[in-house]
Structures are given as C-alpha cells and as structure tokens.
Phi, psi and omega in degrees: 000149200211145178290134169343150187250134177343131161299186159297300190297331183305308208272351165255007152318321188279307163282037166212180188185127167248136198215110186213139160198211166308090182079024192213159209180053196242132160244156141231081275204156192231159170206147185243135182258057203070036192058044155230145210248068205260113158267179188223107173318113134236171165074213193185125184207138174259032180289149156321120157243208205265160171305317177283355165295333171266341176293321167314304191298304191285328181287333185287327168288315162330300204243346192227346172054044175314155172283315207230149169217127184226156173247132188248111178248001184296355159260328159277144165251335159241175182249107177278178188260005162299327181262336136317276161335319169281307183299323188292299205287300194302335162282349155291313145334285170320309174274333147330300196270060162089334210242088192281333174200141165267143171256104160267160190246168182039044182284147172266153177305006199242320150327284165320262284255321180296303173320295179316321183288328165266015171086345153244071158288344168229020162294334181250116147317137192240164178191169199248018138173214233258303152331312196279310176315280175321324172308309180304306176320297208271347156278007163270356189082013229222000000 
C-alpha cells in the first residue's frame, strides 16, 4: 500500500518558513500559480534558514512539477545573504526539475545594484513584475 500523496497546500506549506523575533520579521513562502511556482520574499533577517525550507522546496518541484519559477522581491530592498544564498539554491532546484531560469520580480534598485556587484546579474532573469513572468515564459516557450 503507498501513502496518500501530499496535498497542494501540505507541500507548499512545507515551502514555506516564518521567522519572527527580537528584530526579525521574514517570511518566505511559496504558491503555485497557473505552474508556475513563486517564491516570495518579505522582511529581512540574517538568521540562518532551517534545512527544512529547502527540503519543502524540493518536495514542491518534486510533487507539484511547476513549468515555470519566479521569486516575488517586491516587499524587500535588501537581500541578506542567507536569502541571496537560498534564490541560488531555488534556481539550482528549478533547473534539476525542468525549470532552465527562475525569474525575478519587484527587485528594488538596491537589490539590481547587490546583483551586479557580486557578479550575478545574470544568474536571474528580472523582469518587472508578476504580469511580465507570464509574458517572459510564454515568449521563450517555456
């Protein structure tokens, strides 16, 4: 007998992770949208995050097979570098399943400029928002 298969909500329940304390206040959370698979930045913390958020990520690609992956950055102006270091692991994800570049949206000029500087301005495609990701896709084929 094989076990029941996650729902949708279990498994991005599972892709997602809140971090609130003494000066901290990050969510990061996943939804899957027409297949497409979006995570979503807020707040800002340089706390560590736990393994199981990337374990979550991977069962969500896994069990839920998005076409498409985009990062929603439109509530943050910075990136710490735990969460730069996570957007690195979810485009390495993306592509292991099928998902050749994840795209981000609502990056702030302060974000672009931390990209360029560390040389991965073009580990991502930017696009300028939520609207644009569907566009980019379906003119790429993808």
């Amino acid at each position: 007998m094989t076990a029941a298969q996650p729902s949708v909500a279990e498994v991005l329940s599972r892709a997602s992770h809140r971090s609130t304390g003494f000066g901290t206040n990050q969510v990061l959370s996943c939804r899957l949208t027409d297949g497409c698979l979006t995570l979503r930045v807020e707040g800002s913390s340089s706390d560590a995050l736990p393994d199981r958020l990337a374990q979550g990520v991977l069962e969500a690609f896994q069990i839920l097979k998005p076409r498409r992956a985009a990062v929603d950055l439109s509530a943050v102006q910075t990136l710490p570098s735990v969460v730069l270091a996570f957007l690195v692991y979810f485009q390495k994800t993306a592509d292991e399943h099928g998902v050749a570049k994840v795209l981000l949206f609502g990056v702030s000029p302060r974000v672009t400029t931390l990209l360029k500087m560390i040389g991965m301005a073009d580990f991502f495609v930017t696009v300028a928002d939520e609207a644009a990701v569907s566009a980019w896709y379906d003119q790429h084929g993808q």
